[in-house]
C-alpha positions as CSV (number, residue, x, y, z in Angstrom):
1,X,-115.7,98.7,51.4
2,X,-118.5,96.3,52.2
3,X,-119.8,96.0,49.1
4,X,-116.2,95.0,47.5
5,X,-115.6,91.9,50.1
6,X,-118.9,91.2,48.8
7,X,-118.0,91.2,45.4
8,X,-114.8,89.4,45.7
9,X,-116.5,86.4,47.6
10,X,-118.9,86.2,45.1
11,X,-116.2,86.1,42.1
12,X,-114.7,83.3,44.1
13,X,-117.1,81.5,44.9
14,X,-118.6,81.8,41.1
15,X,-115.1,80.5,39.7
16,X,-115.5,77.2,42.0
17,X,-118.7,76.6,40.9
18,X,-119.7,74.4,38.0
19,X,-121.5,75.3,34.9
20,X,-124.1,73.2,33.6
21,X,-124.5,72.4,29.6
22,X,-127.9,75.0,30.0
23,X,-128.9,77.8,31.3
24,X,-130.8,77.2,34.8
25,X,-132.8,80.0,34.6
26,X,-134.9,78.4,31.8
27,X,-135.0,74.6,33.6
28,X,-138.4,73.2,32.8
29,X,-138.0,69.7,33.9
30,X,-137.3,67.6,36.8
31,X,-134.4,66.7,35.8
32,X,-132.8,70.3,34.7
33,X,-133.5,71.3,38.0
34,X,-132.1,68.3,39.9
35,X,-129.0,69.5,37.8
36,X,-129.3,73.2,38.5
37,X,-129.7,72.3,42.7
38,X,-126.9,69.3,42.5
39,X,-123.2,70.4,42.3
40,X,-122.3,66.9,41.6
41,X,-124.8,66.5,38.7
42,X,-123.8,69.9,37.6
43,X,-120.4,68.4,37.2
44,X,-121.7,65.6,35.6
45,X,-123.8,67.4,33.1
46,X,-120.7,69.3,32.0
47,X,-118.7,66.1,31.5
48,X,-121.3,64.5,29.3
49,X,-121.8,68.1,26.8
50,X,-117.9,68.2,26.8
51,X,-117.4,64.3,26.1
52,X,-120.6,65.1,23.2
53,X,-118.9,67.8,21.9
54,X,-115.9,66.4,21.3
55,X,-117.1,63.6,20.3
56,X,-119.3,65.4,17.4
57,X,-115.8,67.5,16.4
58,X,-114.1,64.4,15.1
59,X,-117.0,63.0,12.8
60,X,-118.5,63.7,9.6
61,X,-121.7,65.4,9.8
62,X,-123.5,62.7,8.9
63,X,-122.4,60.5,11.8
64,X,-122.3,63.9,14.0
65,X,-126.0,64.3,12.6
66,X,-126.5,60.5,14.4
67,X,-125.0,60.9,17.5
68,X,-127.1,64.2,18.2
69,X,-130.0,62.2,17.4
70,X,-129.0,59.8,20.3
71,X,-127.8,62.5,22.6
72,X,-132.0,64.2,21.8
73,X,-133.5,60.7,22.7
74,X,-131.1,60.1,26.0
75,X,-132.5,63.2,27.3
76,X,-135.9,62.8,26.6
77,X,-135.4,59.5,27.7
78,X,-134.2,60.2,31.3
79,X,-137.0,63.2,31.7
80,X,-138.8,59.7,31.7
81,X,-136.8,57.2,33.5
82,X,-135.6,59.1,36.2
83,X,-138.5,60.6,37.9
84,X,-139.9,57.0,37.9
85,X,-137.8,55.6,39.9
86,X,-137.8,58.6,42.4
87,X,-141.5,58.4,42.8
88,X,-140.9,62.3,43.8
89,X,-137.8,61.7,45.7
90,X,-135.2,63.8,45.7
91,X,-132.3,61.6,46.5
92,X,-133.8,58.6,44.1
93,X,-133.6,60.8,41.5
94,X,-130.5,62.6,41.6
95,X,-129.0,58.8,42.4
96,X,-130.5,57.8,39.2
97,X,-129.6,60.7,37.2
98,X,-126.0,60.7,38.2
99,X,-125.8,56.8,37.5
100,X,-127.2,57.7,33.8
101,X,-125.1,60.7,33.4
102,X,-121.8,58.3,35.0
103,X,-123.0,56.0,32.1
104,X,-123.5,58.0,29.0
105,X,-120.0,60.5,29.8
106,X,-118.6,57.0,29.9
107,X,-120.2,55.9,26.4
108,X,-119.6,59.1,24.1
109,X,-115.9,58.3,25.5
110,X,-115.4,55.1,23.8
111,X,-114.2,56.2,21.1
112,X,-110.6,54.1,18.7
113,X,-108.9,55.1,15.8
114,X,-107.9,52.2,13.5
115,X,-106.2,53.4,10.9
116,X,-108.4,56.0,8.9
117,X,-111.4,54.9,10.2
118,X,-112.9,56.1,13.6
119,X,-115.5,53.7,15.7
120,X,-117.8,55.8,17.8
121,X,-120.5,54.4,20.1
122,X,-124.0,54.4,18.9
123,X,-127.2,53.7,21.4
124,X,-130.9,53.8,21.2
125,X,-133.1,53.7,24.5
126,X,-135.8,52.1,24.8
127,X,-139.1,52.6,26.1
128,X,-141.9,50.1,26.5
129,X,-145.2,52.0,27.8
130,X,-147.6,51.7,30.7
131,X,-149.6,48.7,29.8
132,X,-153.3,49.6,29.8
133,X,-155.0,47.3,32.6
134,X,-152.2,48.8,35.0
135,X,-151.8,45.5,37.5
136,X,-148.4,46.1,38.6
137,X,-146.6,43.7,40.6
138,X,-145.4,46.1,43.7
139,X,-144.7,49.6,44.6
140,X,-141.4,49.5,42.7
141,X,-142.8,48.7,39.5
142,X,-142.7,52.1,37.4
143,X,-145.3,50.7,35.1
144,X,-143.2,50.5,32.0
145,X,-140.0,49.2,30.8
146,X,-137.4,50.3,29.3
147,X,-133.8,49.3,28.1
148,X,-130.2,50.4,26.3
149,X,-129.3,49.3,23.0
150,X,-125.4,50.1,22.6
151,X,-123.4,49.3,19.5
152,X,-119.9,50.9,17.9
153,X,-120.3,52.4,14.5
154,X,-117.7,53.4,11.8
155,X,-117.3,56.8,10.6
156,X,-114.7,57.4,7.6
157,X,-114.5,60.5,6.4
158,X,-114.7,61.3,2.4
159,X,-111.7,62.3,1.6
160,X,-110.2,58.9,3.2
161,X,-112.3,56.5,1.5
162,X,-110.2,54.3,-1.3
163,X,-111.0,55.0,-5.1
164,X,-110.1,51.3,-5.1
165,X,-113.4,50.6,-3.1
166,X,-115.8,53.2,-5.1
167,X,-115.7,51.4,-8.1
């Protein structure tokens, strides 16, 4: 009888709980296991591989092909942003992690129909590395720099392009 009250609290408690865009049992990096330890980034993660998903689903695979490119080099960039600005700190990095994830779920949202045509958002992040003579200016400086290039990109699909336009 034991053994079934456990069983049913851990079904419920398993429903409640929120499932990240990976498995956890093959996190590598600081990051996948801030998500895999963080219910709230757990959440988040799930919100930004839903928005990307449906995001891909309504392009062609050409511009599906460039947003997966983006969505690569967002996550490899915050593997390097975000640890950074923790120096090792818990809290500074989940609170980092959860701003970026807040961020890009908001981004892969922006999406308008006009007419035929569909406008997606496109971004590139930037990375400027550690310069070699390493004189930073305080404790806060991570040693690099880095920046967000966002701009909206058209996607029409083949079969709605105008033989009047071809020629």
């Amino acid at each position: 009888m034991r053994s079934i009250h456990i069983l049913l609290l851990t079904l419920a408690f398993s429903l409640f709980s929120v499932a990240q865009s990976f498995d956890c049992k093959l996190a590598k990096s600081p990051r996948e296991h801030a998500v895999c330890s963080d219910e709230k980034l757990a959440a988040l993660d799930s919100a930004v591989s839903a928005a990307y998903k449906s995001l891909r689903a309504q392009l062609s695979p050409e511009s599906a092909a460039l947003v997966q490119s983006d969505q690569r080099e967002w996550l490899h960039w915050l593997d390097v942003v975000c640890p950074a600005h923790g120096k090792g700190i818990a809290d500074d990095m989940n609170r980092c992690l959860s701003n970026e994830y807040t961020n890009r779920e908001h981004d892969l949202e922006q999406v308008a129909h006009i007419g035929r045509a569909l406008i997606f958002p496109r971004s590139h992040f930037l990375l400027k590395a550690e310069s070699p003579n390493k004189n930073r200016v305080s404790d806060n400086d991570p040693g690099f720099g880095y920046g967000i290039l966002r701009w909206p990109q058209i996607d029409i699909l083949p079969a709605q392009i105008n033989p009047a336009y071809t020629e």
